[in-house]
C-alpha positions in Angstrom: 0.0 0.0 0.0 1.1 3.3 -1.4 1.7 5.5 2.0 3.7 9.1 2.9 4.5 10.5 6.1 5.3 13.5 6.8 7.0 15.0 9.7 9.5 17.8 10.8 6.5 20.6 11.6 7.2 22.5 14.5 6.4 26.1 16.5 9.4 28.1 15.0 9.9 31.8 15.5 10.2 34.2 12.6 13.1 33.9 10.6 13.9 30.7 11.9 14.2 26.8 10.0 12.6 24.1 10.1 13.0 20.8 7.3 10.3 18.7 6.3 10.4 14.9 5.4 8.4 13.2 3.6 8.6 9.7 3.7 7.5 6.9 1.3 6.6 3.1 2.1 4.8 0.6 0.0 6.4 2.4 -3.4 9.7 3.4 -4.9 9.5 6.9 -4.8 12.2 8.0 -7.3 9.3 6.8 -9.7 7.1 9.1 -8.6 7.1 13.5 -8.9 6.8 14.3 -5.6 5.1 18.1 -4.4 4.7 19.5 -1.3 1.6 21.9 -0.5 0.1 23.8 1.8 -3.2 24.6 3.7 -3.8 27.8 5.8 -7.0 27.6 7.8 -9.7 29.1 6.2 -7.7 28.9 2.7 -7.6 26.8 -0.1 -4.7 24.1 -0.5 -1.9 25.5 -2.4 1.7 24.6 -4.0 4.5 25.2 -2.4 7.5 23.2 -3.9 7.3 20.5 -6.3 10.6 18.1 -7.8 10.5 15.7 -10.9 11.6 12.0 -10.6 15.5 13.0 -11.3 15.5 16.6 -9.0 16.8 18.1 -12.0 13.1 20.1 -12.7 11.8 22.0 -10.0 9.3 24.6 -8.7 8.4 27.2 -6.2 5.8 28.9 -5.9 6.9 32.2 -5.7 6.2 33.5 -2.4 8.9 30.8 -1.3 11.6 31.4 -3.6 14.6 32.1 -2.0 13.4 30.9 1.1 12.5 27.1 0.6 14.6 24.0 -0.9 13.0 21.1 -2.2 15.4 18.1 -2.4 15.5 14.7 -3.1 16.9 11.1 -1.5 16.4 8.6 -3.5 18.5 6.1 -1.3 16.2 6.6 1.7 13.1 6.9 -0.2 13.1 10.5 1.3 12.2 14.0 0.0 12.9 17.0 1.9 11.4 20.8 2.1 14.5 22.8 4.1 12.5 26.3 5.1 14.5 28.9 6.2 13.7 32.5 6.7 10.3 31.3 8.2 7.1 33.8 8.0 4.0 33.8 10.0 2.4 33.9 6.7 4.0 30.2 6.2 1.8 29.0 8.9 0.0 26.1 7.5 -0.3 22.1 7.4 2.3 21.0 5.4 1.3 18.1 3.0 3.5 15.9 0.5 2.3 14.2 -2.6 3.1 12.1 -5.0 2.0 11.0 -8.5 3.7 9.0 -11.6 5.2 11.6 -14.3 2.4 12.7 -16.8 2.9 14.4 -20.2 1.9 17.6 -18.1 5.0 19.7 -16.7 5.9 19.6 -13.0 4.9 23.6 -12.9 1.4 22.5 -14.0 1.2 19.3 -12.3 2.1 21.6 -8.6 -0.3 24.6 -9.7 -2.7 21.9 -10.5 -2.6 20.1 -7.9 -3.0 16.6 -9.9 -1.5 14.1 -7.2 -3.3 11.4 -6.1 -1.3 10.1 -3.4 -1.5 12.4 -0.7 0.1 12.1 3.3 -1.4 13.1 6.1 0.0 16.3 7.2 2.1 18.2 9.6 1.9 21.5 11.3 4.1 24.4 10.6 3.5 27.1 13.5 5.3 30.6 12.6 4.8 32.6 15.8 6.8 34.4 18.3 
C-alpha cells in the first residue's frame, strides 16, 4: 500500500528553519514527482515546492523562492522541504504528494494540484 509520512513541523519563530520529510513506504519513490503543498486555515490548498523524478526540474511557488529547498533522496526513499527565513504567513499544514510523471509539466502538475497520493500532514506554526 502506497503511503507518505510527513514530519519535521514544529512552533518556529520568525526567521527561523525548520525541514520537512516526507517519507515513502509501500512504493519506490524515485518513480514518482513528488510536491509539497500547503493549507492555511480558512484557505484553499496550495503549492509550495514541487521536484521531478530526477531533482533536475523544479518549482516554487513564488512567495517561497529564496526561502525554501525542495530536495531529493532517492536512497532513503526521502524528499525534503528545508525552510529557512520562516514567515508567519508560512503557517499552514504541510502536505506531500506524489504521482507518476504525466505528459503535463511539473509547474502544471504543482499549480494543478494533480497528485493522487497524498500524506497526512504536519503542522508548521510561525509565531513568536
Amino acid at each position: 500500500q502506497l503511503q507518505l509520512v510527513e514530519s519535521g513541523g514544529n512552533l518556529v519563530q520568525p526567521g527561523g528553519s525548520l525541514q520537512l520529510s516526507c517519507a515513502a513506504s509501500g512504493f519506490t519513490l524515485n518513480n514518482y514527482i513528488i510536491g509539497w503543498f500547503r493549507q492555511a486555515p480558512g484557505k484553499e490548498r496550495e503549492a509550495v515546492s514541487c521536484i521531478s523524478t530526477s531533482g533536475d526540474t523544479i518549482y516554487y511557488t513564488n512567495a517561497v523562492k529564496g526561502r525554501f529547498t525542495i530536495s531529493r533522496d532517492n536512497a532513503k526513499n526521502t524528499v525534503y522541504l528545508q525552510m529557512n527565513g520562516l514567515k508567519p504567513e508560512d503557517t499552514a499544514v504541510y502536505y506531500c504528494a506524489a504521482e507518476p510523471p504525466r505528459v503535463s509539466s511539473v509547474q502544471a502538475m504543482c499549480i494543478y494540484r494533480a497528485f493522487i497520493s497524498w500524506g497526512q500532514g504536519t503542522q508548521v506554526t510561525v509565531s513568536s
